[in-house]
C-alpha positions as a LaTeX table, in Angstrom:
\begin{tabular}{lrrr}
\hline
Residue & $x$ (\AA) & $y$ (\AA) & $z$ (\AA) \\
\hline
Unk1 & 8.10 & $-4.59$ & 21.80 \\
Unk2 & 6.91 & $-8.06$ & 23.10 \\
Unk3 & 3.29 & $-6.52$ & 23.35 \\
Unk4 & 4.13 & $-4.99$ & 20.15 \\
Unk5 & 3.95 & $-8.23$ & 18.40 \\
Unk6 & 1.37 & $-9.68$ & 20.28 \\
Unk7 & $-1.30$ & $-7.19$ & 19.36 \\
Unk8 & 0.16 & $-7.52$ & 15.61 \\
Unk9 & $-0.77$ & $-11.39$ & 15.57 \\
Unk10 & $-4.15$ & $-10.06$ & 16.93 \\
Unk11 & $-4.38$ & $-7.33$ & 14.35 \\
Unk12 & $-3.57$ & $-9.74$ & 11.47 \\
Unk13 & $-6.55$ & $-12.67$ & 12.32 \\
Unk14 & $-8.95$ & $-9.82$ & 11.97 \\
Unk15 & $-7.22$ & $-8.06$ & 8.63 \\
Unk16 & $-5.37$ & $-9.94$ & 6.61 \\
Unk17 & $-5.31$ & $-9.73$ & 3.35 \\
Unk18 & $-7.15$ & $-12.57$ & 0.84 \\
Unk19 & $-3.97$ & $-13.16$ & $-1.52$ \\
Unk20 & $-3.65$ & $-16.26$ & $-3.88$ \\
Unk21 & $-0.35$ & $-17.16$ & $-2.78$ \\
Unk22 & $-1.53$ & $-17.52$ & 0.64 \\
Unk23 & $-3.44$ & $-20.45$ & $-0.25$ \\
Unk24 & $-1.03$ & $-22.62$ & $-1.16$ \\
Unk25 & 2.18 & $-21.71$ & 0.66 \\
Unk26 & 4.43 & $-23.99$ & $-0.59$ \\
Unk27 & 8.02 & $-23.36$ & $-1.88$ \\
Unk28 & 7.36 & $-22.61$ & $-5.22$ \\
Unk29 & 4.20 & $-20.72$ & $-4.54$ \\
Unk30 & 6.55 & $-18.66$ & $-1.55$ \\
Unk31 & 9.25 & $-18.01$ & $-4.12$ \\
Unk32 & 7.14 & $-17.12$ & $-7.39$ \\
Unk33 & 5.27 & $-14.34$ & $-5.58$ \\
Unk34 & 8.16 & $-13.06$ & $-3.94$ \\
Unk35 & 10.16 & $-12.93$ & $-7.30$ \\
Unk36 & 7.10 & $-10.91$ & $-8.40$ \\
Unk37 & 6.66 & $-8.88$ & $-5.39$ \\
Unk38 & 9.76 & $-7.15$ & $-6.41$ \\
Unk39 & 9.61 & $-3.55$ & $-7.62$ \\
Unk40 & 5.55 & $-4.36$ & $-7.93$ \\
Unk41 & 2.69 & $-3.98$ & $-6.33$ \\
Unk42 & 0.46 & $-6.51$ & $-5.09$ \\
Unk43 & $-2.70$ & $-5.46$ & $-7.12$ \\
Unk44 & $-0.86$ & $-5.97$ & $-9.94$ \\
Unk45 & 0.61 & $-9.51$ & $-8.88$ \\
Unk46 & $-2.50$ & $-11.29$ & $-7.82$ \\
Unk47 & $-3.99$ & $-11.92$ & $-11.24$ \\
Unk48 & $-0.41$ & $-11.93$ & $-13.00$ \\
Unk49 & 0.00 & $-14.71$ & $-10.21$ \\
Unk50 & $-2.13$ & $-16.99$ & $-11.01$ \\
Unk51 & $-1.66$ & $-16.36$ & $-15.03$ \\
Unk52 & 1.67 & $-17.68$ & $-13.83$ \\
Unk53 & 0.78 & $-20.57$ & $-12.14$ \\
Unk54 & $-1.70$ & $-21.91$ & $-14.42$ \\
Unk55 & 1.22 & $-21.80$ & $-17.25$ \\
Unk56 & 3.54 & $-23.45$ & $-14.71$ \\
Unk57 & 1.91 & $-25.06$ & $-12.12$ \\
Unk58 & 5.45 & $-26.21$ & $-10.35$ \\
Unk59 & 8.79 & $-26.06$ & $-10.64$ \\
Unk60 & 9.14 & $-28.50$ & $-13.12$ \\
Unk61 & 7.32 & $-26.99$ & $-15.82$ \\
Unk62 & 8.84 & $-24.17$ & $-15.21$ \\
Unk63 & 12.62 & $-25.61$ & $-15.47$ \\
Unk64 & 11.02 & $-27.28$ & $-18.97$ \\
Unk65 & 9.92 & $-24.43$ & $-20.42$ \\
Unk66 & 11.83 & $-22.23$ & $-22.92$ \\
Unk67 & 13.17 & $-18.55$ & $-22.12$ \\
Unk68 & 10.78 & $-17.08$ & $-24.82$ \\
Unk69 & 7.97 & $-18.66$ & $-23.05$ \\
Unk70 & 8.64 & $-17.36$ & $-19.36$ \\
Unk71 & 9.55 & $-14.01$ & $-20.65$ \\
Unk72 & 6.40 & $-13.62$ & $-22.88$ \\
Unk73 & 4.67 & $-14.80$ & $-19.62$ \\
Unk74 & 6.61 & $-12.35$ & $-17.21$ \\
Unk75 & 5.58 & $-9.40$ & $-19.94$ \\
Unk76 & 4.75 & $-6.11$ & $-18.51$ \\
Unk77 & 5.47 & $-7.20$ & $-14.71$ \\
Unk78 & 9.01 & $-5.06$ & $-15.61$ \\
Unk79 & 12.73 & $-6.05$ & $-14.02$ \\
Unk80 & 12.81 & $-8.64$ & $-16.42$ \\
Unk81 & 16.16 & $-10.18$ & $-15.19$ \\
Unk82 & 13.99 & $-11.04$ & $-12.18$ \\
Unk83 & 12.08 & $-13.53$ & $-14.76$ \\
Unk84 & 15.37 & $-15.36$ & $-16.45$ \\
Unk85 & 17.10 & $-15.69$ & $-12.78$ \\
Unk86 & 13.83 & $-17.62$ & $-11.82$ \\
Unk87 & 13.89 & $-19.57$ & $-14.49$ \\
Unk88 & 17.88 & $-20.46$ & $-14.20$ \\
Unk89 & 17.27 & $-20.96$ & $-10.42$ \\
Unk90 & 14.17 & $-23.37$ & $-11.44$ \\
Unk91 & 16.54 & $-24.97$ & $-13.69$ \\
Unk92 & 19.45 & $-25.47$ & $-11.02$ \\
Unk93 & 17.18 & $-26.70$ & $-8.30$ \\
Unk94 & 16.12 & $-29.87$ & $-10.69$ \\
Unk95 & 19.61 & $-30.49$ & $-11.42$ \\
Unk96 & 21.08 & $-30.01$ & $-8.50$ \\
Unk97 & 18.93 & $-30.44$ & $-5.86$ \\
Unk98 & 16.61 & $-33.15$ & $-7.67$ \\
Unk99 & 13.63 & $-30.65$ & $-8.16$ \\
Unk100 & 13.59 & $-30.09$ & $-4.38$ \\
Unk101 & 13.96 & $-26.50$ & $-3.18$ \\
Unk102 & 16.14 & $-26.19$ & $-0.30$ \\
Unk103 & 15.33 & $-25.21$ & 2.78 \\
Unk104 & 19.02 & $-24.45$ & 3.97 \\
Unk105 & 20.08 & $-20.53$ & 3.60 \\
Unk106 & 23.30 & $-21.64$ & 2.26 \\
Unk107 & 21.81 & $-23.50$ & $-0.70$ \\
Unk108 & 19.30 & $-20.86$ & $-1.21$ \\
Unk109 & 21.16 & $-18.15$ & $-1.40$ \\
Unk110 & 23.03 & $-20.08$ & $-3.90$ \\
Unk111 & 20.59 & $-19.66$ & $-6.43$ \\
Unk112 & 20.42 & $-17.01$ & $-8.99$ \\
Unk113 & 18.50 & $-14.65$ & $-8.12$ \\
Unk114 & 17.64 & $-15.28$ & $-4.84$ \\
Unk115 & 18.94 & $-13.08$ & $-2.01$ \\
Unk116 & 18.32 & $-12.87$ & 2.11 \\
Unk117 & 15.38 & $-11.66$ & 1.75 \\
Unk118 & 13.66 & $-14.21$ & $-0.84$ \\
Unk119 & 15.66 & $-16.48$ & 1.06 \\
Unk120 & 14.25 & $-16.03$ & 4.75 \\
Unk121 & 10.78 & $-15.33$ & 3.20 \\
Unk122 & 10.87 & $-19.64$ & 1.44 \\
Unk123 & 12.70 & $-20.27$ & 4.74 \\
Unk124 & 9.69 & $-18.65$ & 7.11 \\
Unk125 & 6.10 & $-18.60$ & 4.91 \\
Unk126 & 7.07 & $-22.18$ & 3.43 \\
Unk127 & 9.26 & $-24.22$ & 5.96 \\
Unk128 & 8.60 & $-22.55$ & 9.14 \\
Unk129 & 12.00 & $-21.33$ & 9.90 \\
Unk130 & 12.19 & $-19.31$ & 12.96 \\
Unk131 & 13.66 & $-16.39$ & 11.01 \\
Unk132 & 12.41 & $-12.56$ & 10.08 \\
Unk133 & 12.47 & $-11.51$ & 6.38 \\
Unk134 & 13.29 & $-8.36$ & 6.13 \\
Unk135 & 12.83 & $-5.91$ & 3.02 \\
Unk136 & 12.32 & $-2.43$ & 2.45 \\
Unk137 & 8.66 & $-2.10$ & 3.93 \\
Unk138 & 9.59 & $-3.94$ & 7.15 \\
Unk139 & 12.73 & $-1.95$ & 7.61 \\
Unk140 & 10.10 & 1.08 & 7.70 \\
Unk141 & 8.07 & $-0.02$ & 9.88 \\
Unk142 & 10.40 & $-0.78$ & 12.45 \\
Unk143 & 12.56 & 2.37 & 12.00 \\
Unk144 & 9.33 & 4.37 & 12.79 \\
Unk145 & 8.36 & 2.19 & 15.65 \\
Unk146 & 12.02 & 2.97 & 17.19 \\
Unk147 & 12.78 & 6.01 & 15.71 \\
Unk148 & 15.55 & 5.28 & 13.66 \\
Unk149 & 17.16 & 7.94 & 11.73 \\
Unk150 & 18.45 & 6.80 & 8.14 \\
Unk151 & 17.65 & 4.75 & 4.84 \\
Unk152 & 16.22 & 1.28 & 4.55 \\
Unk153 & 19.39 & 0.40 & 2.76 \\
Unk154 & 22.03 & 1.38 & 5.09 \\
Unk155 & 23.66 & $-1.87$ & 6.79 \\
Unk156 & 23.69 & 0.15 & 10.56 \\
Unk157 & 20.10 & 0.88 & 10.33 \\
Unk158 & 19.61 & $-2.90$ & 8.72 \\
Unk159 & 21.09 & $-4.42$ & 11.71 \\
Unk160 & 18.98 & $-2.46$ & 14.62 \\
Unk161 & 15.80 & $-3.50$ & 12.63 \\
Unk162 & 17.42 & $-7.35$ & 12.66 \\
Unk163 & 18.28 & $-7.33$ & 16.32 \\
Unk164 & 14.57 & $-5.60$ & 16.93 \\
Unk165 & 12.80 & $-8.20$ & 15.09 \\
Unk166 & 14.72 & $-11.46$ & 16.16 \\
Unk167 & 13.80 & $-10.04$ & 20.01 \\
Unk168 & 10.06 & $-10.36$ & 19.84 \\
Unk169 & 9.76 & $-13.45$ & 17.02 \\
Unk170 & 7.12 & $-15.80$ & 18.47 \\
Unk171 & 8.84 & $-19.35$ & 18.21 \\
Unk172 & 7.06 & $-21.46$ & 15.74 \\
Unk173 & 5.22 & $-18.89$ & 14.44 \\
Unk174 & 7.34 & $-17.07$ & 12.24 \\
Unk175 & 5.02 & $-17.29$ & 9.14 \\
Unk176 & 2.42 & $-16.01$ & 11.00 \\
Unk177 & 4.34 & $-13.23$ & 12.12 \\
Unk178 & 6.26 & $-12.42$ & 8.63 \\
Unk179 & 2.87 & $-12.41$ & 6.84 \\
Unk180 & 0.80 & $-9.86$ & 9.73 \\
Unk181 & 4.38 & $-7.35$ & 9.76 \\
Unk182 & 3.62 & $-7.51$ & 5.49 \\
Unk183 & 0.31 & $-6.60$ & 5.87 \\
Unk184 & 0.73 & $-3.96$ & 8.41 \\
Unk185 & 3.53 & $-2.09$ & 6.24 \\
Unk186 & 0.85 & $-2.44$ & 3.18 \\
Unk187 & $-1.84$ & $-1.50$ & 5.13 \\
Unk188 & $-1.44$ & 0.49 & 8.16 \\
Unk189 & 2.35 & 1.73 & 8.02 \\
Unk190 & 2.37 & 2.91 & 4.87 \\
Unk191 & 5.51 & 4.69 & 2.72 \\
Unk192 & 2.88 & 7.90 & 2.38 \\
Unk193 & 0.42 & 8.56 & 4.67 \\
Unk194 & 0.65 & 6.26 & 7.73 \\
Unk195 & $-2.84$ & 5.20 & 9.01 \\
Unk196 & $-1.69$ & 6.19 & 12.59 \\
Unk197 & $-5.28$ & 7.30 & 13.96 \\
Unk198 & $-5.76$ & 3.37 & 12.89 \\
Unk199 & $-2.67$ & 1.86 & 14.23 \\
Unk200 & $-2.38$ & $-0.59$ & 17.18 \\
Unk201 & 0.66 & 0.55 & 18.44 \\
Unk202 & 0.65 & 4.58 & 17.85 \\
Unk203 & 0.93 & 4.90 & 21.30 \\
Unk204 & 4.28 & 3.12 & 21.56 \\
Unk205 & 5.51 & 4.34 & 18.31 \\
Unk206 & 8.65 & 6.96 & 19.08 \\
Unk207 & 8.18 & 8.67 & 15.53 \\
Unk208 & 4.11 & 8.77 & 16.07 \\
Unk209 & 5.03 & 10.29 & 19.50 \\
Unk210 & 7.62 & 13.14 & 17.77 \\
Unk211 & 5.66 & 13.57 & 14.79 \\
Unk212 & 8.01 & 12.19 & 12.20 \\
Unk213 & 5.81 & 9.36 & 10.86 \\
Unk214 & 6.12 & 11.14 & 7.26 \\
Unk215 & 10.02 & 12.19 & 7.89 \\
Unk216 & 10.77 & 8.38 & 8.20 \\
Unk217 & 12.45 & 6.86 & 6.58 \\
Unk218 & 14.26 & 9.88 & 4.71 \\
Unk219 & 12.99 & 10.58 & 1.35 \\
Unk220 & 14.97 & 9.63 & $-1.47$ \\
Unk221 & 14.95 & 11.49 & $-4.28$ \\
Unk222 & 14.45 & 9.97 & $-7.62$ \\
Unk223 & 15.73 & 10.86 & $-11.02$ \\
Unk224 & 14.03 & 9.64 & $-13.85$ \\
Unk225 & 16.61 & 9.59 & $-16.58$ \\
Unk226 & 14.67 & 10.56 & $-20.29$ \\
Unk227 & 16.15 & 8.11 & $-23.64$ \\
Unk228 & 15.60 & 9.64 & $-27.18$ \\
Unk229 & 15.10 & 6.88 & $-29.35$ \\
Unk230 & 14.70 & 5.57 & $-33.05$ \\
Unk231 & 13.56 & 2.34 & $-34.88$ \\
Unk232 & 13.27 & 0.90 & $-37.97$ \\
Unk233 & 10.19 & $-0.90$ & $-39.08$ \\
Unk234 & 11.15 & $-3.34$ & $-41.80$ \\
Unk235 & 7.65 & $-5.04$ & $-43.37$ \\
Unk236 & 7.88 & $-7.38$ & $-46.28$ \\
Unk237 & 4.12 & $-8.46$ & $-46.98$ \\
Unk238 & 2.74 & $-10.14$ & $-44.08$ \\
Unk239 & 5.96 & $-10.19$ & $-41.97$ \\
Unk240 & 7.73 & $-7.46$ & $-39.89$ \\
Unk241 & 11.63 & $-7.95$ & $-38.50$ \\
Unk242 & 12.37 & $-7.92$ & $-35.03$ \\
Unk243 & 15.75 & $-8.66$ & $-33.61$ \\
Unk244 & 16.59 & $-9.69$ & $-29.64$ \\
Unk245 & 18.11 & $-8.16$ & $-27.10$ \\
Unk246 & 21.57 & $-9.37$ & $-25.45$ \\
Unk247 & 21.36 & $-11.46$ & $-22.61$ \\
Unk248 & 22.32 & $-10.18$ & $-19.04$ \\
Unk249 & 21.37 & $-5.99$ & $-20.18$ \\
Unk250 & 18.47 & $-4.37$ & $-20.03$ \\
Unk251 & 15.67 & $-6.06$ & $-20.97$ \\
Unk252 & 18.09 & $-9.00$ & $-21.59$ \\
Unk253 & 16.89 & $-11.55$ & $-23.93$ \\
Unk254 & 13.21 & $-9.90$ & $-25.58$ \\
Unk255 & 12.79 & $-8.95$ & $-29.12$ \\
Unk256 & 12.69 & $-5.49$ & $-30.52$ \\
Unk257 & 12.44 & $-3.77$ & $-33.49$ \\
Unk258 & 15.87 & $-2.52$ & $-34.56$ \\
Unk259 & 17.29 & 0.80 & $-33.44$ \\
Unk260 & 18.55 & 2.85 & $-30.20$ \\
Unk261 & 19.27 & 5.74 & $-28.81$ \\
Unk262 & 19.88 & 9.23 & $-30.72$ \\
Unk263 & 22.81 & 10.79 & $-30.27$ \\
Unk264 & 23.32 & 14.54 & $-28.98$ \\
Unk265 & 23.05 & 16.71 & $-32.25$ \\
Unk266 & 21.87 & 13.76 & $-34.62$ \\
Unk267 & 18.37 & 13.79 & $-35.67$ \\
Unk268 & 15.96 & 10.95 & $-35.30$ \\
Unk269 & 15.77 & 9.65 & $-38.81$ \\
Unk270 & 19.64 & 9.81 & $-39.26$ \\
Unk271 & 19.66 & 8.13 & $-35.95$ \\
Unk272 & 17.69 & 5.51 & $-37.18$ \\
Unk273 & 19.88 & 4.79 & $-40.62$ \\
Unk274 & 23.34 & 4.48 & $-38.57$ \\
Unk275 & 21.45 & 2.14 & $-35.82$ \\
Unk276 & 20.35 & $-0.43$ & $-38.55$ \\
Unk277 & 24.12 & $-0.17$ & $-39.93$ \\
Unk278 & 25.85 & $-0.44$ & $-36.60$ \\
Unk279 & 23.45 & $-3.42$ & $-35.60$ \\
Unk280 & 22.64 & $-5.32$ & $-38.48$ \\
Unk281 & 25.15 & $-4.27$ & $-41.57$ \\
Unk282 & 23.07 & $-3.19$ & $-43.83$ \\
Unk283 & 21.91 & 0.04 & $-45.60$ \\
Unk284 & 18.84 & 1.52 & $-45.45$ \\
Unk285 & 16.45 & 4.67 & $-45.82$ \\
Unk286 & 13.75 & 6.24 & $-44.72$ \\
Unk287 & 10.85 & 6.13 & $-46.38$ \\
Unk288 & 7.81 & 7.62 & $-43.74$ \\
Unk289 & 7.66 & 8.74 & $-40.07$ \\
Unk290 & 5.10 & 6.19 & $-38.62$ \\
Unk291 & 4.61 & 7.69 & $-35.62$ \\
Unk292 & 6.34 & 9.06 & $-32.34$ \\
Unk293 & 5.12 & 8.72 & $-28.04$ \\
Unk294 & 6.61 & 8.27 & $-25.05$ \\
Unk295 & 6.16 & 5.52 & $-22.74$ \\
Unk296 & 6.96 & 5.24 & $-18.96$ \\
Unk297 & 9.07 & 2.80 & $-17.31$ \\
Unk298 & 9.62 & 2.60 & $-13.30$ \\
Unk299 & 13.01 & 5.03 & $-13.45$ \\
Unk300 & 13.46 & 6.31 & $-16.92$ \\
Unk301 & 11.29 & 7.39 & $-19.96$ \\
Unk302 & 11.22 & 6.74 & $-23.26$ \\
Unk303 & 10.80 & 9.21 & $-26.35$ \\
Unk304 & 10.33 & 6.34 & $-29.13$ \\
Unk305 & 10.11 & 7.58 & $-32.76$ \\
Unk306 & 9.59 & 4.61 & $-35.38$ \\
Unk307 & 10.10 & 5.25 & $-39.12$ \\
Unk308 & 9.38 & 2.95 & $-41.77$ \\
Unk309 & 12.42 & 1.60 & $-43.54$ \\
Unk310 & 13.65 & 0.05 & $-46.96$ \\
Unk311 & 16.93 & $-2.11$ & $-47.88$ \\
Unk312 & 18.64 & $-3.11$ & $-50.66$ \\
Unk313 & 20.37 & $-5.84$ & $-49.08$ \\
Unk314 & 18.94 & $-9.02$ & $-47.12$ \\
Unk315 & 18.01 & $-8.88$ & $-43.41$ \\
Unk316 & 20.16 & $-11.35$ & $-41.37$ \\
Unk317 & 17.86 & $-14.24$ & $-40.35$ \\
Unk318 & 19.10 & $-16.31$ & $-37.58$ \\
Unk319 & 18.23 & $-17.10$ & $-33.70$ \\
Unk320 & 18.41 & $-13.26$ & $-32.75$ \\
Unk321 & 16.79 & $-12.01$ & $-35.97$ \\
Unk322 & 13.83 & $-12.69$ & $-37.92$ \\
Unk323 & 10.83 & $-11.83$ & $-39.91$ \\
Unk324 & 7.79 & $-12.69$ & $-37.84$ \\
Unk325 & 3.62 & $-12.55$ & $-38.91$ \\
Unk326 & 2.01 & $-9.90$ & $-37.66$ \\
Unk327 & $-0.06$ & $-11.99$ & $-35.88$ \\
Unk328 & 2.60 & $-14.36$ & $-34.21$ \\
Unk329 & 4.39 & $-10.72$ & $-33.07$ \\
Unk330 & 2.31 & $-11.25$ & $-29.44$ \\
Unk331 & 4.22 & $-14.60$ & $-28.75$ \\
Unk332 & 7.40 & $-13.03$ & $-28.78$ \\
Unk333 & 8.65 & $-11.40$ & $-25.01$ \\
Unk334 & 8.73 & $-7.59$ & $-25.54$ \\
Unk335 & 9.31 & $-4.39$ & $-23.63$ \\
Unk336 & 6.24 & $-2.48$ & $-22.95$ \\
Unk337 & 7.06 & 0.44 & $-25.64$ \\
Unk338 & 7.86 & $-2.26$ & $-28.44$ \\
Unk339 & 4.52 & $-3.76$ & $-27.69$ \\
Unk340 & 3.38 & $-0.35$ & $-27.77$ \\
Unk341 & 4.31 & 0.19 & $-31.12$ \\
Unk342 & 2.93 & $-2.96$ & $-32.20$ \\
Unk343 & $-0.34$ & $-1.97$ & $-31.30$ \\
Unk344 & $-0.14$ & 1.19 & $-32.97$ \\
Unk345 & 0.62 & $-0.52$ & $-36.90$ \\
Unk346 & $-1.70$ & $-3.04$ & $-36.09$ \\
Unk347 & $-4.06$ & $-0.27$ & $-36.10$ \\
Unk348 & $-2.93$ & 1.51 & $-39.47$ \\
\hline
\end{tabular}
């Protein structure tokens, strides 16, 4: 395994990967692409990256900046919770740690948000801790290398690949190191397809040698659960209502229109009617079908069907529920099938 990570280093000086973050690796830089790395893939984070860090250049402006703001900024990068614990965490480190993020695992981990794998990433790429971060992609590429039956996940297989790793970490170099097993895993020892006719170390790999590259890790089987829903559009010359979402849920703290899910044997327009009453006390009908699609997130799908909608009675206005331009809608943080169906009456 020593030779193992020797050839790595090798293999990394001739392909690593060009990737904004890289240039800069300092803690903020570390943490804000790790945050993003999360449940997305790099293509997608490199520009959304340094969108990011033009809007909030350090930790500082970040702390400063409202939660509409870093949501609106975070839009369409999913997992949005991932957005608001940054921003708490950004908050907490200049109260608590005078704007200085720690470099101790203890006060890290502290943090919302942050866990041991965000944690030993700051600790390795931006302070040069002698330790391994290890996520998902590493876990696979060391449970191939050994043979390891099992899921990523599972704290037994978790500890082999920890014990594994911590054996052949070069002292001193552990950024080095944590950056070229990254690349590999992205590049080489892939989830599907593993480029083992390219790989370094196919000839020392236990699962190249038995032929059970694509058999591990075992295959998980995802269900993608499917959500009938119904909203009301509420337009009053110029201005459409949109209401936010609770805190700490789903899409926790972005701006919808009003509505949810239809329930087993009710119809979509009924759906909508009791929705507005439930959420916002008020009567209302129907007055047109605007339009129905679905829309795709990572593990469920959406069926959204929006009607336009009258009331007798006045809207609540207040923090978590306004009337809005049409063209200040954009400003306001919004899941992807909301924005969706802003496009689609901007059209009409």
């Amino acid at each position: 395994m020593k030779e193992f990570a020797e050839n790595l280093i090798l293999w990394y000086e001739e392909q690593k990967r060009t990737l904004p973050w890289r240039d800069d690796p300092c803690p903020y830089s570390v943490w804000v692409s790790e945050v993003m790395l999360q449940q997305t893939t790099v293509p997608t984070v490199k520009g959304r990256f340094e969108r990011w860090m033009e809007r909030f250049p350090d930790l500082q402006s970040l702390a400063e900046a409202s939660e509409r703001d870093v949501l609106t900024e975070w839009e369409g990068l999913g997992y949005y919770q991932r957005a608001s614990r940054l921003h708490a965490a950004a908050r907490a480190v200049v109260e608590e740690h005078d704007g200085r993020i720690p470099s101790d695992e203890n006060s890290l981990r502290k943090l919302p948000g942050i866990g041991p794998y965000i944690a030993s990433a700051i600790r390795s790429l931006a302070f040069g801790v002698d330790v391994v971060a290890i996520d998902a992609n590493i876990c696979r590429v060391f449970m191939r290398l050994l043979a390891i039956d099992g899921r990523p996940g599972q704290s037994t297989v978790r500890r082999q690949v920890e014990n594994s790793t911590l054996d052949i970490l070069p002292s001193g170099d552990s950024s080095r190191f944590n950056q070229a097993l990254m690349d590999f895993g992205s590049l080489i020892c892939r989830p599907r397809a593993p480029q083992c006719g390219r790989c370094f170390a196919n000839s020392n790999c236990k699962a190249c040698e038995l032929g059970l590259q694509d058999e591990i890790p075992r295959k998980r089987r995802k269900n993608i659960e499917e959500i009938d829903t119904a909203v009301a559009v509420f337009v009053c010359r110029s201005n459409v209502y949109i209401q936010q979402r609770p805190h700490g849920g789903l899409f926790g703290g972005m701006w919808e229109f009003p509505g949810g899910k239809i329930e087993d044997g009710e119809n979509a327009a009924d759906a909508v009617v009791r929705e507005v009453e439930e959420e916002l006390g008020v009567a209302c009908c129907v007055t047109e079908k605007i339009t129905s699609f679905v829309h795709f997130y990572t593990r469920f799908k959406v069926n959204l069907h929006a009607f336009m909608c009258l009331t007798a009675q006045e809207l609540p206005c207040d923090e978590k529920h306004r009337w809005v331009e049409w063209g200040d809608a954009g400003e306001y943080p919004m899941p992807s099938a909301s924005r969706k169906l802003i496009r689609i009456l901007s059209r009409q």
